[in-house]
DRENTORVO-398368 format. One record per residue (C-alpha): residue in one letter; x, y, z; residue number from 1. Coordinates in steps of 0.001 Angstrom, whole numbers, plus 500000, padded with zeros to 6 digits. Layout:
<r=A | X=X | Y=Y | Z=Z | k=NUM>
...
# end
This chain:
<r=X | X=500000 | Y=500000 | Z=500000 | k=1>
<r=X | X=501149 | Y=503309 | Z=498977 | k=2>
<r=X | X=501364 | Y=506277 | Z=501673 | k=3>
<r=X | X=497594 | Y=508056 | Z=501707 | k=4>
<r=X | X=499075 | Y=511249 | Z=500578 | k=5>
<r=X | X=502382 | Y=513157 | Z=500287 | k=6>
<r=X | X=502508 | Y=516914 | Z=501055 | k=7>
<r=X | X=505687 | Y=518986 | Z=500214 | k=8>
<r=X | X=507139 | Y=521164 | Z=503329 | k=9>
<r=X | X=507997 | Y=524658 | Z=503164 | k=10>
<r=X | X=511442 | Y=523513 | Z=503073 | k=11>
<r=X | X=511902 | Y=522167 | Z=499605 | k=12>
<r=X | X=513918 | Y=518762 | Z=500651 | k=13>
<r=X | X=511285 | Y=518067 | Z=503358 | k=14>
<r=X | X=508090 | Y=515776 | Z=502659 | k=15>
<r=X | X=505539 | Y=513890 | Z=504753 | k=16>
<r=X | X=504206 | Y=510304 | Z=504035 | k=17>
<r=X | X=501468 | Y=509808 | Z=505881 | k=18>
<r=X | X=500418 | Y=506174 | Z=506653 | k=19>
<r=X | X=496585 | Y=504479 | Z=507936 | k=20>
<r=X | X=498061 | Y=501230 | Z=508935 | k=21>
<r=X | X=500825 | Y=500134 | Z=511030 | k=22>
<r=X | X=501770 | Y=497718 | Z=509196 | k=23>
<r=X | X=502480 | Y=499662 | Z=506198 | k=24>
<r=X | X=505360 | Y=501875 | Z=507825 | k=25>
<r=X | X=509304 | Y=501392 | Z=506391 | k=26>
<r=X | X=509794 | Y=499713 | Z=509648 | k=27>
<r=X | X=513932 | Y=499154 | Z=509283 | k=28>
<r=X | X=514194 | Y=503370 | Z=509157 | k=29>
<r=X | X=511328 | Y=504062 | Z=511143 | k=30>
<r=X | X=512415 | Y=501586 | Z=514442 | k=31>
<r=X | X=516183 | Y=502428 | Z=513570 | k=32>
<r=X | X=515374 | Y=506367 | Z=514194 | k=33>
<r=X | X=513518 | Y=505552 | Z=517232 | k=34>
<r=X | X=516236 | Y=503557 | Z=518861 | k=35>
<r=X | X=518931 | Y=506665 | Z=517545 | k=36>
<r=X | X=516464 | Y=509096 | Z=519707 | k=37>
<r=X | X=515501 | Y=506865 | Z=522298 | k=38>
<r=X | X=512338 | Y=506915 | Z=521432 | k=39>
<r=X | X=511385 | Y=503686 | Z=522597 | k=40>
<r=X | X=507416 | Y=503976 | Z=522371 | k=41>
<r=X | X=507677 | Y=505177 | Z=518977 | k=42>
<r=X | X=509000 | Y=501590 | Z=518185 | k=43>
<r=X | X=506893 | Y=499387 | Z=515589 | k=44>
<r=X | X=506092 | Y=496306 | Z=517185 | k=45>
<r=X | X=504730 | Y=498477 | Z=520490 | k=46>
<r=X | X=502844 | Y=500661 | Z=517939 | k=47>
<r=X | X=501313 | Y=497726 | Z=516129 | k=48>
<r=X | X=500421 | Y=496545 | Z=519743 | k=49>
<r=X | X=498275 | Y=499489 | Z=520225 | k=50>
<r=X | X=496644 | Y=499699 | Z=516672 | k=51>
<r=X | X=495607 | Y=496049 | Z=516703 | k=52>
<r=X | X=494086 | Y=496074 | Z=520315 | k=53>
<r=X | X=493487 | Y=499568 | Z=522222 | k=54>
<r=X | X=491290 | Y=500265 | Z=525485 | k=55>
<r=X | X=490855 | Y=503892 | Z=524142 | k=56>
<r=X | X=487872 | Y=504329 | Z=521654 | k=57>
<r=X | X=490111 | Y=505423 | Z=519102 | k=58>
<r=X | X=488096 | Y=506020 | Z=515543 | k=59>
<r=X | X=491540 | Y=506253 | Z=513360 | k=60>
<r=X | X=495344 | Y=506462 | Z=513170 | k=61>
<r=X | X=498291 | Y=507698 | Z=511491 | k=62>
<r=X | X=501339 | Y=508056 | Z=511063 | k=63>
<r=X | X=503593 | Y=510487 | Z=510184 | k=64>
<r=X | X=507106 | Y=509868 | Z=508797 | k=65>
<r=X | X=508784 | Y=513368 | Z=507647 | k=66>
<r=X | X=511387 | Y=513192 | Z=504904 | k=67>
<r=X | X=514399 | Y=514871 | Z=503666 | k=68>
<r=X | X=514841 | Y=513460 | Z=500363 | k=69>
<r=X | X=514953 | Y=509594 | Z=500758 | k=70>
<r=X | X=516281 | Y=509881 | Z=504664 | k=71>
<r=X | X=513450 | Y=509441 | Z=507640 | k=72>
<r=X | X=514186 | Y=512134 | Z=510019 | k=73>
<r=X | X=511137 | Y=512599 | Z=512225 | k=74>
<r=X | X=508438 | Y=510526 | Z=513204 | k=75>
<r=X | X=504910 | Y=510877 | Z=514630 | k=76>
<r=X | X=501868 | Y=509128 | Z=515280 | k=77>
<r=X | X=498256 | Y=510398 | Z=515844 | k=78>
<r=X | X=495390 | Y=508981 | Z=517542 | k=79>
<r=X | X=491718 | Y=509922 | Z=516977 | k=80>
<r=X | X=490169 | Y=509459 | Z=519572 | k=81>
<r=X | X=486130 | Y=509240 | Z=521072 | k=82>
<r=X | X=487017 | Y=508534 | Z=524380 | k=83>
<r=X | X=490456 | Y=508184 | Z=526375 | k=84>
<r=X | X=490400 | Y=505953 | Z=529613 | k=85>
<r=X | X=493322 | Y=507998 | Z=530633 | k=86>
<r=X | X=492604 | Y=511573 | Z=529913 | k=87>
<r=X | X=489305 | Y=510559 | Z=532014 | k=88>
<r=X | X=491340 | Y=510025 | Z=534827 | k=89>
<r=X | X=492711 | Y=513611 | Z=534395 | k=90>
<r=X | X=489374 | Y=514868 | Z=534294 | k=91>
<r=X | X=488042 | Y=513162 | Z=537340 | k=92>
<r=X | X=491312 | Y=513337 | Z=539206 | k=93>
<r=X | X=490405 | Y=517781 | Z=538868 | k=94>
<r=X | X=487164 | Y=517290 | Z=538778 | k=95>
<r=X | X=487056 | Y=519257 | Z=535952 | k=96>
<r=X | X=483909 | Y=518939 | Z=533369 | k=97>
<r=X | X=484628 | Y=516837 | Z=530071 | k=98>
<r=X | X=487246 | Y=518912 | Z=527912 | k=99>
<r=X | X=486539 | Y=517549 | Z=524426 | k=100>
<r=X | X=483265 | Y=517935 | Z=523261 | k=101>
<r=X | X=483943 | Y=516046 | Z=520042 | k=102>
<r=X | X=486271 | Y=513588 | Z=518707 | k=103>
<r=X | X=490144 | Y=515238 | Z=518949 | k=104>
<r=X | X=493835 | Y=514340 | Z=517958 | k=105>
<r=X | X=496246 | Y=512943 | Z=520967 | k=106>
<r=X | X=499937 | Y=513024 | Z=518959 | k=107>
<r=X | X=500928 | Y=510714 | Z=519807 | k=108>
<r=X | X=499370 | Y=507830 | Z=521889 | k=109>
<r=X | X=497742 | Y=508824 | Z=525524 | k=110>
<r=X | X=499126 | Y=504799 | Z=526809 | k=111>
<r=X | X=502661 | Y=506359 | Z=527135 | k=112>
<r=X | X=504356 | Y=509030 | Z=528978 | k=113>
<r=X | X=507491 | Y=509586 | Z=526409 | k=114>
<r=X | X=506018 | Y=511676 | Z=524003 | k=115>
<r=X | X=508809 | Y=513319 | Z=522490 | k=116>
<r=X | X=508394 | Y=512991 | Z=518640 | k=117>
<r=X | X=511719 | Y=510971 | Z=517096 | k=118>
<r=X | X=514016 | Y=513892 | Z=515600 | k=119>
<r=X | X=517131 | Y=513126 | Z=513443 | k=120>
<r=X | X=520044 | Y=515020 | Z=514982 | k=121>
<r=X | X=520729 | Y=517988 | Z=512727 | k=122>
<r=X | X=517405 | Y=518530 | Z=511593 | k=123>
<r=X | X=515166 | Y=521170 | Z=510840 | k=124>
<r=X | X=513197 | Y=521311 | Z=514141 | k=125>
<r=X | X=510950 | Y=524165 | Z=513440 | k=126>
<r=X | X=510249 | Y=523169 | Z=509441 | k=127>
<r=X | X=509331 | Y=519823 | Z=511223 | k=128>
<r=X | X=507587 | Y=521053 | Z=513920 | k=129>
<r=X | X=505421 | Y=523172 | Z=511316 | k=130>
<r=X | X=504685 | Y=519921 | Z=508894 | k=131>
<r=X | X=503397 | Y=517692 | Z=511911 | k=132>
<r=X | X=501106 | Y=520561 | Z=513016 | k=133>
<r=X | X=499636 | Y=521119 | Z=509446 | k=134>
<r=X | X=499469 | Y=517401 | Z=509202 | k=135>
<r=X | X=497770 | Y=516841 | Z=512738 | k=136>
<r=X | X=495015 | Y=519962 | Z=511755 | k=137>
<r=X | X=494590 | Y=518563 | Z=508532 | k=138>
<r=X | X=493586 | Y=514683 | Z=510508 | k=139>
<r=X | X=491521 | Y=516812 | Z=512748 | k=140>
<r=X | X=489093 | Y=518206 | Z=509579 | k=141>
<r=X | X=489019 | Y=514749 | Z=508400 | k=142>
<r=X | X=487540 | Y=513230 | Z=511395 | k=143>
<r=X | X=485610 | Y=516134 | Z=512472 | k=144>
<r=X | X=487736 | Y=516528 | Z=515636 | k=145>
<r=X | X=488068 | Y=519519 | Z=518373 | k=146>
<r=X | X=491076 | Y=519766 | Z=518838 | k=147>
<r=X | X=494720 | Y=518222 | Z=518072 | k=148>
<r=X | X=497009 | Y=517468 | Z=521196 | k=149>
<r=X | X=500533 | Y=517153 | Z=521301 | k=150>
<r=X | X=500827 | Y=514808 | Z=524600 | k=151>
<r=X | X=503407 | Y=514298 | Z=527238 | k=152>
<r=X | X=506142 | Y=516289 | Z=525640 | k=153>
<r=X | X=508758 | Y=517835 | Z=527551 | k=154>
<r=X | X=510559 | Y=520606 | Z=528174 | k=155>
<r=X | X=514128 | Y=519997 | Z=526247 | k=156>
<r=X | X=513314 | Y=517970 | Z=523619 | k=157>
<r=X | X=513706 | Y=518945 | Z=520014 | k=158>
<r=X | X=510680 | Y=520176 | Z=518954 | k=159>
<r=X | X=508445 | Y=521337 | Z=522006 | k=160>
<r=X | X=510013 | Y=525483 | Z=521107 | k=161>
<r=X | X=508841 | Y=524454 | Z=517658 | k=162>
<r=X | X=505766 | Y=523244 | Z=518285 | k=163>
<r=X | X=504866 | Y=525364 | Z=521560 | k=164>
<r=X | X=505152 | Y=528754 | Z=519365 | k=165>
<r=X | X=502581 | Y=527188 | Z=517283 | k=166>
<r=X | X=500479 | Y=526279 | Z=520134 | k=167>
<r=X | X=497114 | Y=528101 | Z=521445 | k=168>
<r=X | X=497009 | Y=526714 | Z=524470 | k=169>
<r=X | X=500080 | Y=524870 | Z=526861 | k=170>
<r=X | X=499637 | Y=523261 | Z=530071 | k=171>
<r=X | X=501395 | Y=520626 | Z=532464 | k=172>
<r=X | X=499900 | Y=517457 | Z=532645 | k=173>
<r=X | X=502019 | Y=515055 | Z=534518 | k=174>
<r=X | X=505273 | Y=513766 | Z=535758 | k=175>
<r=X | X=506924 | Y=511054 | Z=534330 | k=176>
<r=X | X=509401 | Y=509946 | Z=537399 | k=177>
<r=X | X=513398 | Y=508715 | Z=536403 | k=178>
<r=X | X=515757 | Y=507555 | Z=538679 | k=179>
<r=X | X=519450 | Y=508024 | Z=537182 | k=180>
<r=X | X=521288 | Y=504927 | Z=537089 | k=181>
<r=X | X=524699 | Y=505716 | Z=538219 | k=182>
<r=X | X=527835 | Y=503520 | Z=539746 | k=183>
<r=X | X=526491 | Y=500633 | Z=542093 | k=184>
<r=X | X=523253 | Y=499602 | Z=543604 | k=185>
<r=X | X=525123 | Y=500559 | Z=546981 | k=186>
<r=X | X=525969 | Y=503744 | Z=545739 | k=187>
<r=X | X=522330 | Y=504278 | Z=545130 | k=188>
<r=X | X=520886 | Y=503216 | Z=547852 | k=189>
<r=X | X=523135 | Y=505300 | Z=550334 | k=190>
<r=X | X=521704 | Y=508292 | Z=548834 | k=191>
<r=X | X=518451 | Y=507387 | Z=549720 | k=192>
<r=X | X=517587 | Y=508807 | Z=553384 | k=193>
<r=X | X=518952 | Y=506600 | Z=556163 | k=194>
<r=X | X=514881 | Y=505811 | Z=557239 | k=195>
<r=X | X=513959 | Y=505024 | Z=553985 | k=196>
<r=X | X=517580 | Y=502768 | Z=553231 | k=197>
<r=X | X=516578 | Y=500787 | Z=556224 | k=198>
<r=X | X=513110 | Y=500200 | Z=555512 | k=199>
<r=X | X=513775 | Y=499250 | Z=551916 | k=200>
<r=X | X=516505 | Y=496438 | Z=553347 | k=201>
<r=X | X=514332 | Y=495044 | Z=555622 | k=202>
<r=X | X=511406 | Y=494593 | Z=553510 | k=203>
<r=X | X=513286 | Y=493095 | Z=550959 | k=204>
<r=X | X=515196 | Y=490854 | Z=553657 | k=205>
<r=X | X=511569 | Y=489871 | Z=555378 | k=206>
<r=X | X=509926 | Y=489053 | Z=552290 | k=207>
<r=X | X=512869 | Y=486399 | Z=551083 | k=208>
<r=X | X=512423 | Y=485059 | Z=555022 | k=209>
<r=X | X=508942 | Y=484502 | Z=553815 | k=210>
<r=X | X=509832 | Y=482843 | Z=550544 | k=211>
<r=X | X=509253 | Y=485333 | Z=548212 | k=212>
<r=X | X=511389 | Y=485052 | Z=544980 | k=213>
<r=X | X=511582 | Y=486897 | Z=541852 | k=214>
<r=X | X=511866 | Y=485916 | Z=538409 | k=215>
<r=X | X=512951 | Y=487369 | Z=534893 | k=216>
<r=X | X=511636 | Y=486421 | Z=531650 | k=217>
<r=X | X=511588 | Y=487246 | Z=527889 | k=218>
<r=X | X=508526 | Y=486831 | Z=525803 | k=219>
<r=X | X=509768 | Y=483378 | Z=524358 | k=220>
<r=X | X=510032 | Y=482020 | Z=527868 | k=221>
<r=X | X=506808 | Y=483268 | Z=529361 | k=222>
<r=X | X=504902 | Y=480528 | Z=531362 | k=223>
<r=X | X=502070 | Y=479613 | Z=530270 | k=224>
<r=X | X=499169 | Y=481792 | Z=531864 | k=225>
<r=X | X=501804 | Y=484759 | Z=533195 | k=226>
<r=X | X=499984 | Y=487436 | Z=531228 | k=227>
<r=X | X=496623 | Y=486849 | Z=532495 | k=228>
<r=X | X=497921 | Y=486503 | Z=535845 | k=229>
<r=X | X=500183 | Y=490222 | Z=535044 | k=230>
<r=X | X=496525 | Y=491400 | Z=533655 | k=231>
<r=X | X=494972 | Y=490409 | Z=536751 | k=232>
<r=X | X=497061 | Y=492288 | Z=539295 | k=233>
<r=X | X=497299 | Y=495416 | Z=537336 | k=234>
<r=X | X=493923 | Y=495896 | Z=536455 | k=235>
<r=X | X=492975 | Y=495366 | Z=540133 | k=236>
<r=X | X=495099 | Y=498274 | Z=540859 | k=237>
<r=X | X=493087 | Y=500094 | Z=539193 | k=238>
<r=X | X=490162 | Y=498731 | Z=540485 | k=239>
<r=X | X=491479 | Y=499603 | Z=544009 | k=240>
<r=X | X=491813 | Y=502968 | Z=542678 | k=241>
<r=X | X=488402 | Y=503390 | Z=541355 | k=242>
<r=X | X=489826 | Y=503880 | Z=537800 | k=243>
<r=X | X=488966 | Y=502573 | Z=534824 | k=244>
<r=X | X=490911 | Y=499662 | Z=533628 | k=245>
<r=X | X=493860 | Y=500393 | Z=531336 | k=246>
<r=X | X=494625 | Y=497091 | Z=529487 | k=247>
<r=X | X=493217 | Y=494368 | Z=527878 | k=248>
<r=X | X=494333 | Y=490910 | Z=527425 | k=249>
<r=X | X=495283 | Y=491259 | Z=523881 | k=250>
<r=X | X=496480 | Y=494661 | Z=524393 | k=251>
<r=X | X=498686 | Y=493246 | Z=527477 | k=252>
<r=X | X=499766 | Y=490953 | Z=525266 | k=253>
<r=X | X=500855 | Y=492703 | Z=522269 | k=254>
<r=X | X=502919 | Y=495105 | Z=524645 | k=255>
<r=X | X=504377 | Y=492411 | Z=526131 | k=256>
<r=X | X=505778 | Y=490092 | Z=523334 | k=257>
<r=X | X=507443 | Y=493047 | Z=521907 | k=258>
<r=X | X=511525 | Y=492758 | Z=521590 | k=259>
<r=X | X=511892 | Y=495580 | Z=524198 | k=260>
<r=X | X=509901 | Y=493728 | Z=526706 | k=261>
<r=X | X=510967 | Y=491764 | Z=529683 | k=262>
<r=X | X=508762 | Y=490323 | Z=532720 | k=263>
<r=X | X=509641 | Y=490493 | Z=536260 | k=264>
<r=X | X=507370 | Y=488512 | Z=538782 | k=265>
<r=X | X=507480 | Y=487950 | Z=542300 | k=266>
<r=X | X=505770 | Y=484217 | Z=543940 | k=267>
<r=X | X=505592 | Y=483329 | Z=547265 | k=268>
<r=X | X=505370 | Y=479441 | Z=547589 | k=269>
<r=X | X=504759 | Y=479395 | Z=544400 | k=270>
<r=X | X=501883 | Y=482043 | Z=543925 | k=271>
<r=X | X=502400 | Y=484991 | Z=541949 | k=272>
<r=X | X=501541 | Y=488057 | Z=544173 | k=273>
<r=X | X=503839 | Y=490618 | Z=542490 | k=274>
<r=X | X=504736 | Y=491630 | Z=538552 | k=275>
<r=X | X=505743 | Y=493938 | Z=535944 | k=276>
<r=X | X=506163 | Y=494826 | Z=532379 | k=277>
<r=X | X=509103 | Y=496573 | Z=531526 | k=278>
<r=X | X=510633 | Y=497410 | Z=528237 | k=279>
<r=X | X=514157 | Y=497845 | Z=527698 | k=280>
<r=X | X=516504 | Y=499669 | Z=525342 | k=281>
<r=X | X=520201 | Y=500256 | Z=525466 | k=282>
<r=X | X=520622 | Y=502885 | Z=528392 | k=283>
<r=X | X=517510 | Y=502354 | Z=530054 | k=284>
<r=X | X=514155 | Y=500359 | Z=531598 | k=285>
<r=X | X=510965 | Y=501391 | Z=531234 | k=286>
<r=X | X=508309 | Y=500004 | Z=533952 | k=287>
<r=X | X=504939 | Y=500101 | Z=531701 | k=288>
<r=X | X=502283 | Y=497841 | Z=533531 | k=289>
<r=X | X=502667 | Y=496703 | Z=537113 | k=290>
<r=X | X=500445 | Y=494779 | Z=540063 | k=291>
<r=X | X=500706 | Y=493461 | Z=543476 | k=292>
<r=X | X=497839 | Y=491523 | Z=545467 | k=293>
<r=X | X=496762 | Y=493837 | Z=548252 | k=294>
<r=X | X=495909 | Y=491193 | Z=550337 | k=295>
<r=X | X=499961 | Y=489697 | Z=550548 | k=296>
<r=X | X=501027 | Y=493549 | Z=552978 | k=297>
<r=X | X=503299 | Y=491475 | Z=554713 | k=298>
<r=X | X=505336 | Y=490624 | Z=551501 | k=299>
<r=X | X=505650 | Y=494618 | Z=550667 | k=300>
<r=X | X=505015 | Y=493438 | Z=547075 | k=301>
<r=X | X=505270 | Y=497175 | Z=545641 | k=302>
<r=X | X=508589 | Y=498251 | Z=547059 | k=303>
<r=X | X=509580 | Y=494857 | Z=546410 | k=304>
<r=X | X=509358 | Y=495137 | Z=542717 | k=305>
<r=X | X=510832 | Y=498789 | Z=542672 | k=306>
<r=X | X=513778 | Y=497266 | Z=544536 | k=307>
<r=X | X=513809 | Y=494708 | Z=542075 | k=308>
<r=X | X=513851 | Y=496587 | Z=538846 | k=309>
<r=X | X=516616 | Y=499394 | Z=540289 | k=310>
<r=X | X=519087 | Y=496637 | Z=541405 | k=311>
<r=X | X=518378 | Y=494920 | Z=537249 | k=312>
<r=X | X=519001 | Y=498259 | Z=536222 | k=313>
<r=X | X=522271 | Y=498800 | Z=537940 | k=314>
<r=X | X=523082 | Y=495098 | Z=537341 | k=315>
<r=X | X=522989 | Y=495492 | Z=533481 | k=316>
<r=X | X=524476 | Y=498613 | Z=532926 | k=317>
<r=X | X=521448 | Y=500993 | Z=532481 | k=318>
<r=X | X=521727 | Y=504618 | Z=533223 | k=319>
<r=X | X=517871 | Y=505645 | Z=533713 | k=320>
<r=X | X=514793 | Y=503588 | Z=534931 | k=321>
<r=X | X=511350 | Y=505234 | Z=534121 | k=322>
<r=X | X=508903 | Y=504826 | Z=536705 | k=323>
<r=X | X=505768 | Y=506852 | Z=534480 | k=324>
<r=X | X=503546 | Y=508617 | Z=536174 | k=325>
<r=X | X=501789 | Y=509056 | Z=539511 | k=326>
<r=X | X=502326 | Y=507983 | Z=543148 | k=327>
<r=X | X=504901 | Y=510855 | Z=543372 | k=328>
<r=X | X=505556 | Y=510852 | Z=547034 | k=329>
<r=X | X=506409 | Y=507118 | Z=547183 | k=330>
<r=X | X=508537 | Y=507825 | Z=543809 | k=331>
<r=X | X=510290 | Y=510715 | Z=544931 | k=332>
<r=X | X=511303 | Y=508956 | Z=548301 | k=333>
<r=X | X=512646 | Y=506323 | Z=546365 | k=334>
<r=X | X=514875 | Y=508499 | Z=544605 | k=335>
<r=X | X=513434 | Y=509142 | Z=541764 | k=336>
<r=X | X=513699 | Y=512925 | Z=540049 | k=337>
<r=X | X=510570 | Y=513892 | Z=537898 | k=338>
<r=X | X=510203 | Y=515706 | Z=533958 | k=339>
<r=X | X=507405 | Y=517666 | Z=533594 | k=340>
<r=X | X=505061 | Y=516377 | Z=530864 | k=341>
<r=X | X=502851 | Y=519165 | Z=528884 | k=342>
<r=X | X=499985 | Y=519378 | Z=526651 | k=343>
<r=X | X=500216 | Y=521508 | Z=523769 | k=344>
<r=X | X=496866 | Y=522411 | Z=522576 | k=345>
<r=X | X=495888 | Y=523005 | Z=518366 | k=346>
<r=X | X=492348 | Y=523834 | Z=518295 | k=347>
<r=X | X=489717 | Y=523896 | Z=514971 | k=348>
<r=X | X=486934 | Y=525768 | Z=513794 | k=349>
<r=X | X=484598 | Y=523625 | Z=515549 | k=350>
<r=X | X=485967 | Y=524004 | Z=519123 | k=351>
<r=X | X=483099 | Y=525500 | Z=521472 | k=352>
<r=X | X=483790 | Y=529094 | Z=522903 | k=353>
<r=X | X=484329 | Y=527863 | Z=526221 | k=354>
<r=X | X=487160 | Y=525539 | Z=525429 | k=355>
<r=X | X=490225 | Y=527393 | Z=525824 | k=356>
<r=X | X=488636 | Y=528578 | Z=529392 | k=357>
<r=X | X=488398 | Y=524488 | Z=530263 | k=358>
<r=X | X=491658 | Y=523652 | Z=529479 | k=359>
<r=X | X=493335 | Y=526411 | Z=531359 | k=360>
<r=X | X=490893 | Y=525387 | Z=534178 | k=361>
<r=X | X=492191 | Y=521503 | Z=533986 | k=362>
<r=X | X=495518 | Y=522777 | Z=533853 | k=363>
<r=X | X=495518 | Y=524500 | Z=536904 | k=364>
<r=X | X=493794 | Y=521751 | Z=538470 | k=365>
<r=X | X=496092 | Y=519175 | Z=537559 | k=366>
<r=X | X=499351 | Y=521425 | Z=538982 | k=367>
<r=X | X=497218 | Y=521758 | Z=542346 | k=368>
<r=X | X=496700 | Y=517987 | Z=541875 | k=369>
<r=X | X=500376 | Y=517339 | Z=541157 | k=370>
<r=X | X=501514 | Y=519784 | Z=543916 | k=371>
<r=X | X=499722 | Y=517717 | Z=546575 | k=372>
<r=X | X=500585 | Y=514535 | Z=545618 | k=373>
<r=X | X=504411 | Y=515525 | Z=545612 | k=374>
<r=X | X=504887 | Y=516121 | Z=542569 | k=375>
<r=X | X=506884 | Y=518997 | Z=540722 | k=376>
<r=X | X=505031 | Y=522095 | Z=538703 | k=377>
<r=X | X=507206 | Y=523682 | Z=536065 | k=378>
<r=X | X=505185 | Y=525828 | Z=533602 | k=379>
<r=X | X=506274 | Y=525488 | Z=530099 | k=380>
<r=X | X=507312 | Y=529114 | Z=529200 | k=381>
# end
């Protein structure tokens, strides 16, 4: 299948191909620039994951690959979307009345917290910037949407300047917490406050007195029956939570028989009671989907898997772990440092008067929010 449509940039060498089905994309260039940019949600086989089997009520998708000449230098995907399980949760965690009041554009994926559109080093960031946006409106008219969203980009990346100037509306959404891997697992955990050292010792020490035991696997030696039992504990988090649920079986799956993707689990006498999905590139993990059973306290399942993954992480060399968003406080004591994520906000001709006024409103909700669960607020200038 040939791209839908070509459009030629304001810069003569730069093009966009624009693409309806994942499984169309020049995947060699396309997963070869995300892994250059770390980009590691931008990858194919994660991608194709979420077009084949998404919670969100998505209604189409594309994707953007920008071009200079025959070389892929930028990359973008765009969702849109009916209903998002996750923005939701932003709207209930505020309390704020239902933003989009229409179908709209999340660019890319709302599932992830790396946003940070793929840029070749050297590039044009503002010609690029200015194609994605034209491209993004131009999805937006097609489907009839609200509004297009650039989601969870941050502050230093190559084209938020770009694309903020273009922007009517910016505000913070999120944190996406990172602990920095650096020197040994000692060395870490000695700059973690001497209360917090202790406790995280002794939890770990009491739950291998109780036979707990944890366990790493690829996706060719899964057991069988992991992934529903992975499903299982992280949609009852949610549960717990009163939130909706945030994967599916086949979604779950997908994500997790990617190449990036790895599976820690934690038993006791045999039981699973812990588990999560990370992804891994070469400088980092990335914890996507994770559970515990609430009813196994004594076990400390949760800081039990967070000591698990930061000891991998140092084991193998990483330099960053991504921890994603929420539960600040716990994240922060843990040692964790936080990015600011941001919404930058394109709206159409059929955006209601009083839209601009609700997303500033959500906005400054979700910085009260993120102020009182520990988080940090950094406006985007």
């Amino acid at each position: 299948m040939r791209p839908d449509r070509e459009m030629p940039a304001s810069t003569a060498a730069l093009s966009v191909r624009e693409y309806a089905n994942v499984d169309d994309l020049p995947r060699d260039a396309w997963d070869q620039l995300a892994r250059e940019c770390r980009a590691l949600f931008f990858d194919s086989s994660l991608l194709a994951g979420i077009f084949h089997h998404n919670v969100e009520q998505v209604l189409a998708i594309r994707y953007f690959a920008v071009m200079d000449g025959d070389q892929l230098v930028a990359a973008a995907v765009a969702y849109a979307i009916r209903r998002s399980v996750w923005w939701s949760y932003y709207e209930e965690r505020t309390g704020s009345p239902e933003l989009f009041r229409g179908p709209w554009i999340a660019m890319p994926s709302v599932l992830t917290w790396s946003g940070d559109a793929p840029v070749r080093a050297g590039s044009d960031a503002a010609a690029i910037a200015a194609l994605l946006v034209a491209r993004g409106r131009a999805f937006a008219r097609e489907q009839d949407a609200v509004a297009l969203v650039a989601t969870d980009v941050t502050r230093d990346a190559p084209l938020t300047a770009p694309l903020r100037a273009l922007a009517d509306v910016a505000i913070q959404l999120d944190n996406n917490a990172v602990i920095s891997v650096q020197g040994s697992f000692e060395a870490y955990t000695a700059l973690l406050e001497s209360g917090v050292r202790r406790e995280f010792m002794r939890v770990r020490r009491r739950a291998e007195e109780r036979g707990c035991r944890w366990s790493w696997y690829r996706p060719e030696d899964y057991p069988p029956g992991i992934l529903d039992t992975l499903l299982a504990l992280t949609n009852g988090v949610a549960v717990r939570h009163d939130n909706d649920v945030w994967y599916n079986l086949p979604l779950l799956t997908a994500l997790a028989t990617a190449p990036s993707a790895r599976l820690v689990m934690a038993t006791a006498e045999g039981v699973p009671v812990a588990g999560f999905l990370v992804h891994e590139d070469a400088t980092a993990l990335y914890a996507q989907a994770g559970g515990w059973d609430a009813e196994r306290k004594e076990l400390s399942p949760f800081v039990n898997l967070v000591y698990e993954v930061v000891h991998k992480a140092h084991a193998w060399g990483k330099q960053a772990i991504e921890f994603g968003r929420t539960n600040y406080r716990f994240k922060r004591k843990h040692g964790c440092h936080f990015v600011p994520l941001y919404g930058l906000f394109y709206l159409t001709e059929l955006a209601d008067a009083g839209m601009r006024d609700r997303i500033v409103a959500l906005g400054r909700g979700l910085c009260d929010a993120i102020e009182h669960d520990g988080g940090d607020v950094a406006p985007l200038p």
